[in-house]
N, C-alpha and C positions, 0 to 999 in steps of 0.2 A: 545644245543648252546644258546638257549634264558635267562635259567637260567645263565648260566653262564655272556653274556653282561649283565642282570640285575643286578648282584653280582657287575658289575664292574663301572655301573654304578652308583648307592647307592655307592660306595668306592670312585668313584669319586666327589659325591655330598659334600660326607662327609670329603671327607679330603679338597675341597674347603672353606668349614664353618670355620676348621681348623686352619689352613695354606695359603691359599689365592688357586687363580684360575690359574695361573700360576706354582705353584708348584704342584697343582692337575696332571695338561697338562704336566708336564715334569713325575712325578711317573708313569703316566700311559703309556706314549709313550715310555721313555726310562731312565733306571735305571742303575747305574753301582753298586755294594755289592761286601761283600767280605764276604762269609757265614764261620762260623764255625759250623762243625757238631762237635756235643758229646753223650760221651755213660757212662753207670754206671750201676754196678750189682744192682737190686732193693733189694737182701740183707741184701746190706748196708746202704740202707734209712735211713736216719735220722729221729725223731720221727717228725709231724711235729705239728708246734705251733698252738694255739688254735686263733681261731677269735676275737676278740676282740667283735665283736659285735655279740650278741649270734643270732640275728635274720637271721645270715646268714649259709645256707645249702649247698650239694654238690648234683647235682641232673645228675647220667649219663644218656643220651639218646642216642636212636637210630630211625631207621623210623617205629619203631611198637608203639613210647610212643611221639615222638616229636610233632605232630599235637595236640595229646588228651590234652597234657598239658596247653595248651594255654596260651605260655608263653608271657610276657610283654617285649620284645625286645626293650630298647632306640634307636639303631643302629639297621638299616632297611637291611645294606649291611650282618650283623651277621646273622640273619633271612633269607635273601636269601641264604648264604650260603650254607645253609642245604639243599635244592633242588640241588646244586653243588654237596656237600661230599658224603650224602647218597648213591645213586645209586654206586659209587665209593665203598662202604662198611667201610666207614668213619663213627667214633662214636666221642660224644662227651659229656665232664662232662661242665656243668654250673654253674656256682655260683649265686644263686640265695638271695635278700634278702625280707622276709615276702612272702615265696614263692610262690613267680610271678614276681618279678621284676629285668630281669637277670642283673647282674654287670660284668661280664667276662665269660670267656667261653674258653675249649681249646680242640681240636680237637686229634684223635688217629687214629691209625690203625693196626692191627697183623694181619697174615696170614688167620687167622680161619676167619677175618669180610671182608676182598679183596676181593671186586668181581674178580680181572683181577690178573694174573699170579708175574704183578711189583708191588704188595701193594702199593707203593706211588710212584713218580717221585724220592722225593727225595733216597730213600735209594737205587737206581738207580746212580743216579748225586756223593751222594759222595761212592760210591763203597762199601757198608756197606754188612757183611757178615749176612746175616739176617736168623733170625731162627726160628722155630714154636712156641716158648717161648718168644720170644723179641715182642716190643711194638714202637711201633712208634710216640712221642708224635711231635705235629706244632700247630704254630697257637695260640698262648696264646695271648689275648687280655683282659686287663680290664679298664673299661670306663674311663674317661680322669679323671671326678670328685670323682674315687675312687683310686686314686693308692696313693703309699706312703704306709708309715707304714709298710712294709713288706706282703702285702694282698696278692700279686702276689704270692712271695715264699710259704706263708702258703698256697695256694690253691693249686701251682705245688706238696708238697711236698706231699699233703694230695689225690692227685689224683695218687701220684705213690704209695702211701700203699694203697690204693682200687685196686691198678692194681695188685700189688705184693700175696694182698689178692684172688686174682682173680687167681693165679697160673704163671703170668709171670715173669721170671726172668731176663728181662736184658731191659732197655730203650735206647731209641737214640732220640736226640733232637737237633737244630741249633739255632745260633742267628744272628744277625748282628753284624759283629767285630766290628763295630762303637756304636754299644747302650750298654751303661756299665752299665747298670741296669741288661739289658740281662744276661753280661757277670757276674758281681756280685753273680744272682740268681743260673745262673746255678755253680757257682764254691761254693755260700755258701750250696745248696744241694749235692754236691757230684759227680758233670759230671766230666770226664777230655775231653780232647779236642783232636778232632783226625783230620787227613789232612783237610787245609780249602779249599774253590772253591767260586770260583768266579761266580758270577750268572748278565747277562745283563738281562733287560728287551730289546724289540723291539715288539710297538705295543702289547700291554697286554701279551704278551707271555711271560716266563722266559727263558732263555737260560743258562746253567753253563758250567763252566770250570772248570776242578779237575785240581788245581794246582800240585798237586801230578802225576796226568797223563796227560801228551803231545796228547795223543789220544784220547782224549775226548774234547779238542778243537775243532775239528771237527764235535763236537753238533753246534756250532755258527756259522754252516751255513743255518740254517734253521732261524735265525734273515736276518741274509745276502740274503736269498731269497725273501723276506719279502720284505726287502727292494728296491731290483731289480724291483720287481713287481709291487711296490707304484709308482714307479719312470719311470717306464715301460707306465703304465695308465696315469700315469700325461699327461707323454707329447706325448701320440699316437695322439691328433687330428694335432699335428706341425708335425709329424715323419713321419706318414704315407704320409700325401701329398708332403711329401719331396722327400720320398725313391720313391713314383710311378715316382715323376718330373725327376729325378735321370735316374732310369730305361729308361725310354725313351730317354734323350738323351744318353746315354750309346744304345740303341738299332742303336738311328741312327750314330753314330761316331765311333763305333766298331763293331757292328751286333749281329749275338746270337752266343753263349748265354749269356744276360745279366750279369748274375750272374759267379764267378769261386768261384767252389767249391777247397778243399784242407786238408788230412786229416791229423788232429793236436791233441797232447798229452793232454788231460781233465786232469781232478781231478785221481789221482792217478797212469799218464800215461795211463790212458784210451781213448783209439784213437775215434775220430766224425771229421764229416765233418765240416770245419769253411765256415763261405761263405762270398764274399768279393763281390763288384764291380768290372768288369772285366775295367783294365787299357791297356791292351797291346794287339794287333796282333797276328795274329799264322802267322808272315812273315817268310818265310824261305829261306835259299840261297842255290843254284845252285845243290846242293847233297840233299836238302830237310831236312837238320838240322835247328831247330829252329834257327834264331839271338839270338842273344845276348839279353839282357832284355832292357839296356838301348836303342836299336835302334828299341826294340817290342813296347815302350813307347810311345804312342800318347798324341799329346799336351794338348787333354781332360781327358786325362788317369794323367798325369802329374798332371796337376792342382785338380783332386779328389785326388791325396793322398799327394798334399801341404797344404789340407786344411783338409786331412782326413776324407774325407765324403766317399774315398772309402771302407769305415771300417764299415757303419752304417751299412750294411747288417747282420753285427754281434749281431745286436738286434737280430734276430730271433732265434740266439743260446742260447744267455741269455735267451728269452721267452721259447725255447727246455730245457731250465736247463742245456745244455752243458758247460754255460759260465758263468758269471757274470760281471756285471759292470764293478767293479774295481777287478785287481790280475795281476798276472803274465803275460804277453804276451805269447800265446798258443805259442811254436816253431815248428821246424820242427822235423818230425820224426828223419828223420839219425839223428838227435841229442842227445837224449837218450842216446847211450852209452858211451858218451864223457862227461857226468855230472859226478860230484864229490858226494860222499856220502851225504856230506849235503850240496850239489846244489837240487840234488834229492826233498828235504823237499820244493822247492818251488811248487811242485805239491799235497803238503798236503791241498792245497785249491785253488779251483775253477780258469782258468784262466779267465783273465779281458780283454775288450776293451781299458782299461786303466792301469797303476796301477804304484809305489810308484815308479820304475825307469823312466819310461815314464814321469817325470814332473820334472827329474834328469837329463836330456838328450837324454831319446830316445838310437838312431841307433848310437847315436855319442858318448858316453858312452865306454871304453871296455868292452868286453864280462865278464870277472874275474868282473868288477864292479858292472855292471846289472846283472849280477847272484847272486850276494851278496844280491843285494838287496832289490828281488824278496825274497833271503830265511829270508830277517828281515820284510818284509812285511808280509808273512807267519806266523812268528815267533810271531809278534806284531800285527795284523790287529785286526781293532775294527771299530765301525760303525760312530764314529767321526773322525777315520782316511780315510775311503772310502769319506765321504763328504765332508773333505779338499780337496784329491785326485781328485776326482768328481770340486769341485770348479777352482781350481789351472791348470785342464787339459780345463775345459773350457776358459780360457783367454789364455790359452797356444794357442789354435787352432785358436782363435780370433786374437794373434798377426802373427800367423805361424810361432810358432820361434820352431827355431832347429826341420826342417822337412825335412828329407834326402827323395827323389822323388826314386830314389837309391839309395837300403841299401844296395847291393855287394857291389858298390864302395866305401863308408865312411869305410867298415870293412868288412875285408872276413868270409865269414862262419865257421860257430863255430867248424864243426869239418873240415874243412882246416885247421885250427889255431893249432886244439887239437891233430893231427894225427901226423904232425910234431913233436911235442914234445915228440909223443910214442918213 
């Protein structure tokens, strides 16, 4: 782990010197790309052109020759690196000139140098059929004060005939749809361009999305957890003395047990107990059936879900990883089989304490509508939409607007509605 923050730090420093301090603080906390991977038989290599400046050489490394060489690194973040890649089974060629003083450097990997079963993340991310003969090349960098001229190209071109010479037949590479140098290099060598994905940063990490597969959106929950948890910690020293203050009176105005538990459909229809503040009475009448909800309703029961604090117990679910901030509202069981094929899809991610219908209307919404738009939340969720979400429910709670104390009565249950219409 240490090498890796120092990698990230040195990348920070350095792209501050750059680009300023602010743009540093946005690439590293969070990134929206649009990668394109590419592939090409080494084959078909083109020959590649000769250096212009003959003092410069091609020198590959790996961790039996990288220390001995004691190379002259300008970039400090390139140098750590390599304590990142190696152990990974990461190799790398450098372009070195008057050999010592690296100008670029581009990183590889094939099955034979993998320590781990995925050779890279990436040929994972974009679904690549990878083979004991193919080559993995990332990571091309060359110094700010050497590019131009075509230096780039002649180095990629001359490290895929080393590679090709080496017995590998087929390479895979990405760039960023936005950098057309990138795109230039790789299309004047010879790549063609296969499905692109989308890749978020959240907090140093990369998360992608194969545009190509719907199922793998479901990697960007692990940013969304991330951020749960940021947000979790922030504000536990406010939360916690809220929910104990909470609890007690809930203990003295309705008794025990504080909490009501209720079991509700997770991530994929997967049943967990949600847990709420208890609002209501077990009153019962004359034959010992529960009342009605609205007359189980005590006046401090009321006022916690006007103002929706009887919800906050659901941090502990978020903290269980059953839940998450922002998403779908968890419903009820009987409900399941009264959803539509793609109502279903709003369970492809996490249900929320909040989420994109909840700031659209809530309970007062029809049901056809808030399911809609549970399944465009689903569809579209990204981590600038959860922080609008996030923002826009906190004033929502501050004004109390559109907060049904009783949801029977604004609209009957979903499958009263839906059974009729069988």
């Amino acid at each position: 782990m240490m090498p890796f923050l120092r990698t990230k730090y040195f990348q920070f420093v350095e792209h501050s010197r750059q680009q300023g301090f602010w743009s540093a603080c946005k690439n590293t906390l969070y990134k929206y790309e649009e990668m394109v991977p590419t592939a090409m038989d080494l084959d078909s290599v083109k020959p590649a052109p000769a250096f212009d400046n003959e003092d410069l050489s091609i020198l590959e490394l790996g961790p039996e020759n990288f220390f001995s060489c004691q190379l002259d690194y300008p970039l400090k973040s390139r140098f750590e690196r390599a304590r990142v890649y190696f152990p990974r089974g990461y190799r790398t060629f450098v372009l070195v000139e008057k050999e010592r003083h690296v100008i670029g450097d581009m990183w590889y990997v094939s099955r034979e140098s993998a320590q781990s079963p995925d050779v890279h993340p990436h040929v994972k991310w974009f679904g690549l059929d990878f083979g004991d003969r193919d080559i993995y090349g990332f990571d091309l960098q060359i110094n700010a004060d050497q590019r131009g001229g075509g230096l780039a190209t002649a180095f990629h071109s001359r490290v895929l005939e080393m590679l090709r010479e080496r017995g590998f037949r087929r390479a895979y590479g990405c760039y960023v749809a936005g950098n057309l140098p990138a795109l230039w290099m790789h299309r004047l060598i010879g790549y063609r361009e296969l499905p692109r994905c989308i890749v978020r940063r959240y907090f140093l990490y990369d998360v992608p999305e194969l545009l190509s597969d719907p199922e793998c959106r479901n990697q960007r929950q692990v940013g969304k957890r991330m951020l749960d948890l940021l947000l979790l910690l922030t504000l536990a020293p406010v939360l916690l003395p809220l929910l104990a203050f909470l609890a007690i009176l809930v203990r003295v105005d309705i008794g025990q047990p504080v909490f009501f538990g209720q079991e509700r459909p997770g991530r994929f229809g997967k049943p967990f107990t949600l847990y709420k503040f208890r609002t209501m009475t077990d009153a019962r009448d004359s034959d010992g059936r529960l009342l009605p909800d609205g007359q189980r309703l005590t006046r401090f029961g009321r006022f916690l879900r006007s103002t929706s604090m009887d919800e906050l117990p659901e941090l502990f679910n978020v903290l269980k990883g059953d839940m998450s901030l922002v998403g779908p509202r968890p419903l009820l069981m009987k409900y399941l089989p009264y959803f539509t094929k793609r109502e279903k899809l709003r369970h492809s991610v996490y249900p929320g304490i909040t989420g994109w219908a909840q700031i659209h209307g809530r309970n007062y919404l029809p049901w056809d509508q808030r399911l809609a738009m549970d399944v465009w939340y689903a569809e579209n969720w990204s981590l600038r939409l959860d922080l609008k979400i996030l923002a826009i429910t906190l004033w929502k709670v501050l004004c109390r607007e559109k907060v049904a104390p009783d949801t029977d009565v604004v609209e009957p249950y979903l499958d009263q509605i839906r059974s009729k219409k069988l």
